[in-house]
Biopython code that builds the backbone (N, CA, C, O; Angstrom):
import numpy as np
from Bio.PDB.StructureBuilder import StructureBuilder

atoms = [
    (1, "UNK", "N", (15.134, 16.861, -20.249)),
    (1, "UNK", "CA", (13.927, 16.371, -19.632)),
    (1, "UNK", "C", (13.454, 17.396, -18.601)),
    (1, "UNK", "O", (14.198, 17.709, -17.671)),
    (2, "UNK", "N", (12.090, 17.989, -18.758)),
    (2, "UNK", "CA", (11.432, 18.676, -17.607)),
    (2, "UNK", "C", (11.433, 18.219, -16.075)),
    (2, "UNK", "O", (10.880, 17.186, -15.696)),
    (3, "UNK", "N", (11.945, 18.882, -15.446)),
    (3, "UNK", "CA", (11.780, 18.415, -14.099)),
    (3, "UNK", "C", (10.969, 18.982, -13.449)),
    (3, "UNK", "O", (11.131, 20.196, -13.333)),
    (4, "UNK", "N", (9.482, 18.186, -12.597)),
    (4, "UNK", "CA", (8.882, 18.436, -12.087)),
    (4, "UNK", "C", (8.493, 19.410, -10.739)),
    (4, "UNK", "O", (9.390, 19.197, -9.923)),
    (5, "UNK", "N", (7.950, 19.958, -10.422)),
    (5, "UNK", "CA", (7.929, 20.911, -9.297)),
    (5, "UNK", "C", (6.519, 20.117, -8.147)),
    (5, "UNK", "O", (5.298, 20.183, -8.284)),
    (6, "UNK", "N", (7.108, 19.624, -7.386)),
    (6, "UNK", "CA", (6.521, 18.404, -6.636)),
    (6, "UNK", "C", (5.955, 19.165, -5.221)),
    (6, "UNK", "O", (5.360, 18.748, -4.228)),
    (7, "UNK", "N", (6.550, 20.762, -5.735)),
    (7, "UNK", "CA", (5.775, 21.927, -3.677)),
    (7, "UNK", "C", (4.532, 21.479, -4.002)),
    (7, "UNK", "O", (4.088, 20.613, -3.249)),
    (8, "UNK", "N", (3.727, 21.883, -5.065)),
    (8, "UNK", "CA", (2.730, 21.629, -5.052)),
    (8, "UNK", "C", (1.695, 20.367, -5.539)),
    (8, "UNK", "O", (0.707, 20.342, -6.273)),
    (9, "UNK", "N", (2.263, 19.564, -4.929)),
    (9, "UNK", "CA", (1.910, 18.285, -5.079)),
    (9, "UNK", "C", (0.645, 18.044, -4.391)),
    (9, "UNK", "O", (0.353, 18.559, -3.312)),
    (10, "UNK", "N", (-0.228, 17.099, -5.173)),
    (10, "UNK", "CA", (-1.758, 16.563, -3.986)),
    (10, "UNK", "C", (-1.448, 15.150, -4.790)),
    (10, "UNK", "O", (-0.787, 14.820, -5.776)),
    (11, "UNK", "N", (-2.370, 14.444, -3.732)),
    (11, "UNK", "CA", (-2.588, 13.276, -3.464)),
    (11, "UNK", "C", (-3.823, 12.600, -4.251)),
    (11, "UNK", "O", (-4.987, 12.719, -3.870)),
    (12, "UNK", "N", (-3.427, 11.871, -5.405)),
    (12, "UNK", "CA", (-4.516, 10.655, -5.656)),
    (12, "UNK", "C", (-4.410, 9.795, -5.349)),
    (12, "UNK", "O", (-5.019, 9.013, -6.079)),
    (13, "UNK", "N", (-3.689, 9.110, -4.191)),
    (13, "UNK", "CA", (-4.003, 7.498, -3.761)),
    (13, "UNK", "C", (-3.413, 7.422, -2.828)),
    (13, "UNK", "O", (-2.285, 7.904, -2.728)),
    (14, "UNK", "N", (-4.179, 6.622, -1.632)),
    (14, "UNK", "CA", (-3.594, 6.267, -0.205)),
    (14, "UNK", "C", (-3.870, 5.085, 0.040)),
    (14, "UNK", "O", (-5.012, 4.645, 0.165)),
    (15, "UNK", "N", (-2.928, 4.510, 0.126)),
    (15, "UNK", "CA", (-3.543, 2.608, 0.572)),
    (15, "UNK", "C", (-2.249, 1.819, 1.012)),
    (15, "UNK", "O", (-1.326, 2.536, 1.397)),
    (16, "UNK", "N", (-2.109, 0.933, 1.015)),
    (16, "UNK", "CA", (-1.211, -0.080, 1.280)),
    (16, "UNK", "C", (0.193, 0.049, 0.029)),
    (16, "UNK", "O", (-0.011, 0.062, -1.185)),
    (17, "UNK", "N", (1.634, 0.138, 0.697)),
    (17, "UNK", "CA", (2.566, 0.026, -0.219)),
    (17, "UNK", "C", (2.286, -0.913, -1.894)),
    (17, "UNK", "O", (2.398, -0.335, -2.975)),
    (18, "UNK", "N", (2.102, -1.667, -1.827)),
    (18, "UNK", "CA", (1.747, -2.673, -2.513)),
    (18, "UNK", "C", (0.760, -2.450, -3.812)),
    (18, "UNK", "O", (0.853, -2.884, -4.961)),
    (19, "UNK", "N", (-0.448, -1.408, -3.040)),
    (19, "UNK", "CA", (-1.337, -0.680, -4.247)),
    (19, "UNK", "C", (-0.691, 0.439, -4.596)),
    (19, "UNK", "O", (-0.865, 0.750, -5.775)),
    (20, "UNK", "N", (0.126, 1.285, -3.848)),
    (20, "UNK", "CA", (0.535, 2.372, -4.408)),
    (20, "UNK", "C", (1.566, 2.266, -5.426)),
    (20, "UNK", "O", (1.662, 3.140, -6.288)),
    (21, "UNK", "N", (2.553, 0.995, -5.386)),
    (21, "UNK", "CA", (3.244, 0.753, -6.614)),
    (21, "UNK", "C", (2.397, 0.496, -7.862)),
    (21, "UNK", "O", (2.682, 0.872, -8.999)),
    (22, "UNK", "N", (1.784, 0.103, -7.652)),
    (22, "UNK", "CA", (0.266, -0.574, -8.817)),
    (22, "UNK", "C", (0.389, 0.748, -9.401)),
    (22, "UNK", "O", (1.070, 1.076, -10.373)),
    (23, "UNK", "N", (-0.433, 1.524, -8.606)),
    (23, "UNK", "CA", (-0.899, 2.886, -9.045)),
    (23, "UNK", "C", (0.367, 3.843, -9.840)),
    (23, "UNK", "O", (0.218, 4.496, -10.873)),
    (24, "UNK", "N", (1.379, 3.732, -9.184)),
    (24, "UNK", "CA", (2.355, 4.415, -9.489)),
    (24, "UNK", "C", (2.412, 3.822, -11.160)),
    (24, "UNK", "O", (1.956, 4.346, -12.176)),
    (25, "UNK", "N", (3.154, 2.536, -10.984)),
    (25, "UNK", "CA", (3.293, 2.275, -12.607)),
    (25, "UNK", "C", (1.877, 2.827, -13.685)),
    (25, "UNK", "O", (2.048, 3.553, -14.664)),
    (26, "UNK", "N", (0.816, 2.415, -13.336)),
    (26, "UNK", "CA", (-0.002, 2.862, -13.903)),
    (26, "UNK", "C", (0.187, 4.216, -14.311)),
    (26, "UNK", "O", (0.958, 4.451, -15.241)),
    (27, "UNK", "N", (-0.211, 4.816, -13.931)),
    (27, "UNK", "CA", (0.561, 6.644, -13.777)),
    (27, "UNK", "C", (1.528, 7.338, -14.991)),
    (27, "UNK", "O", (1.386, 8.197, -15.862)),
    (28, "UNK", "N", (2.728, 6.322, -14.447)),
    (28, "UNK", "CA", (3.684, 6.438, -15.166)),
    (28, "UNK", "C", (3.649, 6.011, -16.639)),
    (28, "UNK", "O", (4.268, 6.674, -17.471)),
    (29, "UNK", "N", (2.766, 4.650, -17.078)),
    (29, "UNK", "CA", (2.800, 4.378, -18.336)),
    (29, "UNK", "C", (1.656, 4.837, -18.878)),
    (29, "UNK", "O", (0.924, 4.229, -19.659)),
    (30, "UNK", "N", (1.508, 6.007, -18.412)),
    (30, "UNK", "CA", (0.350, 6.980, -19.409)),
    (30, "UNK", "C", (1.083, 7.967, -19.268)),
    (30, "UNK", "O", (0.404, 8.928, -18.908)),
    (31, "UNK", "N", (2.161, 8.213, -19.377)),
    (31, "UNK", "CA", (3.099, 9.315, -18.866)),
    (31, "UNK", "C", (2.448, 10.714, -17.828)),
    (31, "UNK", "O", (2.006, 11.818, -18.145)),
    (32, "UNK", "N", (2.583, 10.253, -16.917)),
    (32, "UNK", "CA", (1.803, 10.939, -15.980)),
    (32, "UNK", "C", (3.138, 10.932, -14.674)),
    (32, "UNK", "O", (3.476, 9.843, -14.212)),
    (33, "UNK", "N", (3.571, 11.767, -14.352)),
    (33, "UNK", "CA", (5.032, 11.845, -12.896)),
    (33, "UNK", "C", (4.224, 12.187, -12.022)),
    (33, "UNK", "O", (3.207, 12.877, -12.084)),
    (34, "UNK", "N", (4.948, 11.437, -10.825)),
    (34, "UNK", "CA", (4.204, 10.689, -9.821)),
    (34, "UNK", "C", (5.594, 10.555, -8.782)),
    (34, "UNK", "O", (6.764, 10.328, -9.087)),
    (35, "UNK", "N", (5.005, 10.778, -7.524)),
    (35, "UNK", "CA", (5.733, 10.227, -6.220)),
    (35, "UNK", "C", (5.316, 9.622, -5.307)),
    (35, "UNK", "O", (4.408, 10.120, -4.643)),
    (36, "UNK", "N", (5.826, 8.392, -4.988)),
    (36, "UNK", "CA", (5.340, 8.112, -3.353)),
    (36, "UNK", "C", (5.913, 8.360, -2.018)),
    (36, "UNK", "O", (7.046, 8.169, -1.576)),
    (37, "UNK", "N", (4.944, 8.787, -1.545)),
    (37, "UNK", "CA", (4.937, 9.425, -0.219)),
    (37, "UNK", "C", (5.285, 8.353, 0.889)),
    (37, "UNK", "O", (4.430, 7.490, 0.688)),
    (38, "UNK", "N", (5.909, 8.012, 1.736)),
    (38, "UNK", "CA", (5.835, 7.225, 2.987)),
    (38, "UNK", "C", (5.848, 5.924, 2.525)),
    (38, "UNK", "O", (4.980, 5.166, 2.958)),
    (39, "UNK", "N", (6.698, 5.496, 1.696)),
    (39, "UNK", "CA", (6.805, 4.297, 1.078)),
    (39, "UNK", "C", (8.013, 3.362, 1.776)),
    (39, "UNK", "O", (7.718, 2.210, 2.096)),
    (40, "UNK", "N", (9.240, 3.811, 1.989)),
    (40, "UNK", "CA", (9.555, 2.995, 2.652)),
    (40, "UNK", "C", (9.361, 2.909, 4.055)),
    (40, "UNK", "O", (9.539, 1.762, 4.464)),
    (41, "UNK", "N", (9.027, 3.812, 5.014)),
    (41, "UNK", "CA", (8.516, 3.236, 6.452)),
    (41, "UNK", "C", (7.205, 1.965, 6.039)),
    (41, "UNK", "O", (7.244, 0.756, 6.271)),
    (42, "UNK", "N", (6.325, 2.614, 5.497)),
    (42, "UNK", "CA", (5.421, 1.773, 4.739)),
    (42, "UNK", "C", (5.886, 0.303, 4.586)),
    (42, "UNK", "O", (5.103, -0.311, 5.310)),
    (43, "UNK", "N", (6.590, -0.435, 4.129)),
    (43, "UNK", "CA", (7.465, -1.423, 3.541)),
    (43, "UNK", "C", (8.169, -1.980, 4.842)),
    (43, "UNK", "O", (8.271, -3.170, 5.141)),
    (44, "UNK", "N", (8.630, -0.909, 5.548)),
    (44, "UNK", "CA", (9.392, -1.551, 6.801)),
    (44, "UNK", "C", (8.429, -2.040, 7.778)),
    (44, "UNK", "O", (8.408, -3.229, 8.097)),
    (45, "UNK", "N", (7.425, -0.957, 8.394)),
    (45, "UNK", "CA", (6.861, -1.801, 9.450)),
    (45, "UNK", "C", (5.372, -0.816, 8.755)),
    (45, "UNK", "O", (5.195, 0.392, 8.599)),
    (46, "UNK", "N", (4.457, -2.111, 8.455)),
    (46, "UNK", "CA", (3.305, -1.502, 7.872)),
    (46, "UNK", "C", (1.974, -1.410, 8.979)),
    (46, "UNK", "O", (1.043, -0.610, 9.083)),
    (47, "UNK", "N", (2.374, -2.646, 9.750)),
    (47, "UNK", "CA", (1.713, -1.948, 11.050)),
    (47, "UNK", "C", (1.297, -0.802, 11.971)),
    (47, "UNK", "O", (0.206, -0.765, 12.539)),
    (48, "UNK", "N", (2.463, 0.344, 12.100)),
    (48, "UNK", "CA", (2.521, 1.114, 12.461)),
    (48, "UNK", "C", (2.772, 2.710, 11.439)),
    (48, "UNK", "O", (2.844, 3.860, 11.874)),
    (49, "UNK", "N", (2.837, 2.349, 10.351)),
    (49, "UNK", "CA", (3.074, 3.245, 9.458)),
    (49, "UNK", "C", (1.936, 3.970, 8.902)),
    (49, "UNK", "O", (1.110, 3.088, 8.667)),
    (50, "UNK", "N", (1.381, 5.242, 8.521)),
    (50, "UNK", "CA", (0.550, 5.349, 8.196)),
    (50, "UNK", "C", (0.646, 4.943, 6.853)),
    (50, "UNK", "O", (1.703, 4.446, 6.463)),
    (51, "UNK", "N", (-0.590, 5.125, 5.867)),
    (51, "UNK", "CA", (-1.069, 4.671, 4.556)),
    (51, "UNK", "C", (-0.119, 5.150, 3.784)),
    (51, "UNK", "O", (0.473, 5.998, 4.452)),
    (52, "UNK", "N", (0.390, 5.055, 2.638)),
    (52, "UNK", "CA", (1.233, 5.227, 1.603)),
    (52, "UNK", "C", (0.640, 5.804, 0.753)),
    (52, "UNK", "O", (-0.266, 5.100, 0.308)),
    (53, "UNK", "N", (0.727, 7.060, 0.155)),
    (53, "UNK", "CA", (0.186, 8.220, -0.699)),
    (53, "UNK", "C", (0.607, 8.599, -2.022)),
    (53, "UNK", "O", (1.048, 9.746, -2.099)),
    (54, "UNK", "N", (0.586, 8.038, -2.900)),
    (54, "UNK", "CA", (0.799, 8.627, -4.609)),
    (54, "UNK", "C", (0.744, 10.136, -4.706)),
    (54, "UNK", "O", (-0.408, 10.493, -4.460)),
    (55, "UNK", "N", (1.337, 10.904, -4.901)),
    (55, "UNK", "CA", (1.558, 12.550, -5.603)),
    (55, "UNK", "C", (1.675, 12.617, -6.688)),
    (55, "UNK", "O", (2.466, 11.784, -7.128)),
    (56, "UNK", "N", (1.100, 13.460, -7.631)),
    (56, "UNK", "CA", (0.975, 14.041, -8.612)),
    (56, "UNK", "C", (1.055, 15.641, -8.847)),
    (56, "UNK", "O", (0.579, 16.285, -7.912)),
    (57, "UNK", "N", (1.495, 16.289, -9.766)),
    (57, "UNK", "CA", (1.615, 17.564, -9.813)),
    (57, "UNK", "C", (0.174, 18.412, -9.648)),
    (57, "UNK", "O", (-0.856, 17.786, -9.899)),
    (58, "UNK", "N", (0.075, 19.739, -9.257)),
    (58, "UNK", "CA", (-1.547, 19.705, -9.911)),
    (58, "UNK", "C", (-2.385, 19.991, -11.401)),
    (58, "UNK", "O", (-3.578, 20.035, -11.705)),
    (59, "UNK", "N", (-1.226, 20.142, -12.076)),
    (59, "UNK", "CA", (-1.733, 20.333, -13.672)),
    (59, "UNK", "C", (-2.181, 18.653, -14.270)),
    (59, "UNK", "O", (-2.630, 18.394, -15.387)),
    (60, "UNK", "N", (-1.922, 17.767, -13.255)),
    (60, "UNK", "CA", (-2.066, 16.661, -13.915)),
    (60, "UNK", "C", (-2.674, 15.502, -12.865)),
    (60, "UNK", "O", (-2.484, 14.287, -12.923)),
    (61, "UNK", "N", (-3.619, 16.403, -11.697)),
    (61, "UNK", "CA", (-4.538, 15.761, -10.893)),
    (61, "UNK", "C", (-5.853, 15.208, -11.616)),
    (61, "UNK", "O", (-6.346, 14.126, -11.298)),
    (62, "UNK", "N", (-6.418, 16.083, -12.674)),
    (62, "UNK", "CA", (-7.406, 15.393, -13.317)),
    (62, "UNK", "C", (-7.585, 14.052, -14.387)),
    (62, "UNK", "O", (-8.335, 13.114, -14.656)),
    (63, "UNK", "N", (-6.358, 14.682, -14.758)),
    (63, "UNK", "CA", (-6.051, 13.232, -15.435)),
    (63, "UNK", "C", (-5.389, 11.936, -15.285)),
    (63, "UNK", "O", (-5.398, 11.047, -16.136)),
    (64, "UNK", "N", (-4.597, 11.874, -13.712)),
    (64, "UNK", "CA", (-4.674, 10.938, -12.956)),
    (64, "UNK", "C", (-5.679, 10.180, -12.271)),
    (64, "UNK", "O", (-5.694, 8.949, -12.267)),
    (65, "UNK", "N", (-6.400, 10.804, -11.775)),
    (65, "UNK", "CA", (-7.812, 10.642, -11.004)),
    (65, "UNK", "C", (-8.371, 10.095, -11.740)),
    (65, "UNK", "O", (-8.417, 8.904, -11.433)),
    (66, "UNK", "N", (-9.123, 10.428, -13.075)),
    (66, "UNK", "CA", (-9.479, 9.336, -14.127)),
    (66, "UNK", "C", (-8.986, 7.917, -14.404)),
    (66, "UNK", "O", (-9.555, 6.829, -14.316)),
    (67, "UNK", "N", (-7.833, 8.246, -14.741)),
    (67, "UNK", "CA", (-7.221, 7.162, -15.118)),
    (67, "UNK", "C", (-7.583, 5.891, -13.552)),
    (67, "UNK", "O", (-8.321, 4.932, -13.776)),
    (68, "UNK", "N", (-7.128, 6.032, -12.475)),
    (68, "UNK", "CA", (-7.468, 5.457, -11.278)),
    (68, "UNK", "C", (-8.985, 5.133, -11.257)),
    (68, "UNK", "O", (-9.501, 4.060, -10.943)),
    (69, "UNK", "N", (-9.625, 6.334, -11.674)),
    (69, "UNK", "CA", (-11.042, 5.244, -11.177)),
    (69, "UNK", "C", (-11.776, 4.826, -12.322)),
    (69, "UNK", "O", (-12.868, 4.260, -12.264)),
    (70, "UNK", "N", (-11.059, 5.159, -13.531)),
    (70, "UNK", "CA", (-11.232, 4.295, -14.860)),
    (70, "UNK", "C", (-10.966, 2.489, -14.389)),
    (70, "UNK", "O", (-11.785, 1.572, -14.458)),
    (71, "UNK", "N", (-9.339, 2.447, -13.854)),
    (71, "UNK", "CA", (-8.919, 1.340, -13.469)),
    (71, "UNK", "C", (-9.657, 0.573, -12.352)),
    (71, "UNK", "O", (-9.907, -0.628, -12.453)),
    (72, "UNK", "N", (-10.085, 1.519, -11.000)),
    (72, "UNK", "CA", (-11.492, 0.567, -10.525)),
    (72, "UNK", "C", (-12.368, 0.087, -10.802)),
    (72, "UNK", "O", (-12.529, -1.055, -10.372)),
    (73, "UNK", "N", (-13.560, 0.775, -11.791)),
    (73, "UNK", "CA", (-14.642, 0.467, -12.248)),
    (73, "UNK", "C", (-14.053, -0.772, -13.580)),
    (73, "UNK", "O", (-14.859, -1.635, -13.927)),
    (74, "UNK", "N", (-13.264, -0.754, -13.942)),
    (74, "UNK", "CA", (-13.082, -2.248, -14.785)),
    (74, "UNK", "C", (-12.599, -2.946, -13.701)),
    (74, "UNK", "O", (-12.653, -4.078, -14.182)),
    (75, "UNK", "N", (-12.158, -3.099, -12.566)),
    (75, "UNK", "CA", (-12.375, -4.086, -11.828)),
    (75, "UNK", "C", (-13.339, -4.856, -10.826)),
    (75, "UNK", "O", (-13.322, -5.939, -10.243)),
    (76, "UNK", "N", (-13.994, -4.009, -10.896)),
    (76, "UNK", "CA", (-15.473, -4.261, -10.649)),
    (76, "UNK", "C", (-16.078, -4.984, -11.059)),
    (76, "UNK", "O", (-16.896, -5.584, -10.361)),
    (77, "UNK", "N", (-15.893, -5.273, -12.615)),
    (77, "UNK", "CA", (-16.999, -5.697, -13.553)),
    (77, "UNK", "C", (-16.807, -7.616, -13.114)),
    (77, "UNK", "O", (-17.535, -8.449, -13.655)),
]
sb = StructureBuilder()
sb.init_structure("model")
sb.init_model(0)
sb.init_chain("A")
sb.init_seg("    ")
for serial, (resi, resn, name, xyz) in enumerate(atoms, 1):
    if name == "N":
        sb.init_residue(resn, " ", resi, " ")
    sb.init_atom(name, np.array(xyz, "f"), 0.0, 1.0, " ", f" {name:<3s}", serial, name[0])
structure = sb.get_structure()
């Protein structure tokens, strides 16, 4: 199995622990590798924690990003 190179990682999603698992699975069952960032402070005290951040490699920022705001705009409707 390829193992990912995560230095150059960016960010498609920042929100609440709770959406970033959402997002994550999503991600993942389009086979798309993915990390979250600040997830468990996140989880522990969300008050004081900043936002929780999804990573993606960058060969596979565009086709995450789609997929995410594919998944908004059908919730919209």
């Amino acid at each position: 199995m390829k193992e990912e190179d995560y230095s150059k990682a960016v960010e498609v999603f920042s929100g609440s622990p709770w959406e970033a698992e959402i997002i994550k699975g999503l991600l993942e069952s389009n086979d798309i590798r993915c990390v979250v960032k600040d997830g468990i402070m996140g989880t522990l005290a969300p008050y004081i924690a900043p936002a929780v951040s999804v990573l993606v490699t960058e060969d596979e920022y565009e086709a995450a990003t789609e997929l995410i705001k594919n998944r908004d705009e059908q919730g919209t409707d």
